[in-house]
N, C-alpha and C positions, 0 to 999 in steps of 0.2 A: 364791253369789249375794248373802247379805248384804254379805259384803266389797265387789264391786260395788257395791252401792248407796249401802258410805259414802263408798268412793272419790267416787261422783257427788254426792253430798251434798257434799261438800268442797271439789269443784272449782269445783261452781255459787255455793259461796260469796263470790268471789271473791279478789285476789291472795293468793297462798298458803295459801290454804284459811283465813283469820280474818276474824275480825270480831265484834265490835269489838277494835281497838287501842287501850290505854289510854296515853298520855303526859303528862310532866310537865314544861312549859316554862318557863326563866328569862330573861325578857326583861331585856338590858342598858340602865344607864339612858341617854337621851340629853336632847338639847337644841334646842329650837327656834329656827330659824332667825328674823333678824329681821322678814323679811318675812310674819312667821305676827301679827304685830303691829300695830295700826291707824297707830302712827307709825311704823312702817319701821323701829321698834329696841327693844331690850330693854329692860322697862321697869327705870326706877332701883328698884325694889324686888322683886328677883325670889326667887318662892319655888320652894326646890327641893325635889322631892318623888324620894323612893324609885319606883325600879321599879317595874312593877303586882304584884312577888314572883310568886310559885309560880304557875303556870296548868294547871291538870290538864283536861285534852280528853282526848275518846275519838273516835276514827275508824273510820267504816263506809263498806266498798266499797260502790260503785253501778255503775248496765248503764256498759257502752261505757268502761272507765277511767276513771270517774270517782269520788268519796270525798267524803265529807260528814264534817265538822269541827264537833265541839260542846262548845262551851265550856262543862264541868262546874261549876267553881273557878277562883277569883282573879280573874276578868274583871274589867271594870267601864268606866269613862268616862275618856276620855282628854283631857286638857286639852291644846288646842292653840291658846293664846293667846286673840287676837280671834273666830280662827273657831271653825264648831259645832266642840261636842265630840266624840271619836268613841269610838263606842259596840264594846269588845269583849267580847261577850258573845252566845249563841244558837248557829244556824246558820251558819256556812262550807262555801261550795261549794267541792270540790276538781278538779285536775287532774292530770295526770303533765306535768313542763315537764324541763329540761334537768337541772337542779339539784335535783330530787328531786321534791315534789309543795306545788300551789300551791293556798292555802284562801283566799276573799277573802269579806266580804261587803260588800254595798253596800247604802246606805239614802239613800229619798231624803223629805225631809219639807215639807209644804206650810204654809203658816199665813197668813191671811187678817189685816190689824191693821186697823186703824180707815181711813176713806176708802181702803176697797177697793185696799190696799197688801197685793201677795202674794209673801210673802219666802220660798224655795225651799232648802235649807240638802242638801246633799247630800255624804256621806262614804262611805271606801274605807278598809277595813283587809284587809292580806294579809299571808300565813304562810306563806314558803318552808321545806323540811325535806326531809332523806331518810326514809321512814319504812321501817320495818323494820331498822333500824340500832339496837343498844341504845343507844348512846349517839353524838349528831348536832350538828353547830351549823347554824343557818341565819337566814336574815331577817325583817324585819315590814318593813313599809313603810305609813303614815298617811295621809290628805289627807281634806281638807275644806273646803267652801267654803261661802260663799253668796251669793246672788242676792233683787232686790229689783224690782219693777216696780210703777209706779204715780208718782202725783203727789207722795206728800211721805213718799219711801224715805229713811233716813239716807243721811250722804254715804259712807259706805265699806261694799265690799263684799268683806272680809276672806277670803281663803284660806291654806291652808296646807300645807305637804307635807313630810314627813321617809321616807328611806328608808334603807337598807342599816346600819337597828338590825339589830344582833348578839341572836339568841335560840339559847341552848342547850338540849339536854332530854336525856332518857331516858326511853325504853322500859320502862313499869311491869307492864304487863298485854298479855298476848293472850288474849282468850275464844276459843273454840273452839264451835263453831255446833252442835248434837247434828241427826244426822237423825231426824228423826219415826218 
């Protein structure tokens, strides 16, 4: 009978009985397109900056296939020119997609400036991978925008977007869930 019950214990935890998954991702460096730029190009003094390095996450199954992505280590703030910054770091919601399983989060931020001018800045970071695989490559894809309403908005409403960045990893850790 106990064996049954770890069995069930294990199963209700979900995909193959873990949770959490700990991994450790190296994102490759890239480069922003012009149009991430208020003059439509690169500016003549451009600073290049290292990878965001090492990003250590842990993943937990959720009901109905889905996984939750938490950015432990190495996050932080992603410069993407003119437009907002984008922010990875926290929670990522997961899914199961063709190509292994997809984390994104999205934020959307409001700010009110002077003569009731309300500038809207809204950003997407997503994290394709196979997981359960010791060792994976897969994608991040960026974007960011903003928006400005009212009487005396700046003139540009700067967006940006990069996709099909190359991130590597491996498979550090499985916890294994104990039944009560």
């Amino acid at each position: 009978m106990r064996n049954a019950l770890m069995f069930l214990a294990l199963a209700l935890t979900g995909c193959n009985g873990t949770s959490p998954e700990v991994y450790s991702l190296v994102v490759s460096h890239f480069s922003l397109p012009d149009s991430c730029y208020t003059s439509g190009m690169q500016p003549s003094t451009v600073v290049t900056t290292t990878p965001p390095g090492l990003i250590q996450v842990s993943v937990y199954d959720g009901p109905d296939n889905t996984a939750f992505l938490d950015v432990e280590k190495g996050g932080g703030s992603i410069d993407m020119g003119a437009a907002p910054n984008v922010n990875v770091n926290g929670v990522f919601t997961g899914k199961k997609v063709d190509k292994g399983w997809q984390f994104a989060s999205d934020s959307v931020t409001k700010q009110t400036l002077p003569g009731n001018n309300v500038v809207t800045a809204t950003t997407h970071a997503e994290i394709v991978f196979e997981r359960f695989a010791n060792t994976f490559k897969g994608t991040v894809a960026l974007s960011s925008s903003s928006n400005c309403v009212g009487n005396q908005c700046p003139g540009a409403n700067p967006s940006c977007s990069v996709s099909a960045i190359d991130v590597q990893g491996t498979r550090i850790a499985v916890q294994y869930e104990r039944a009560p």
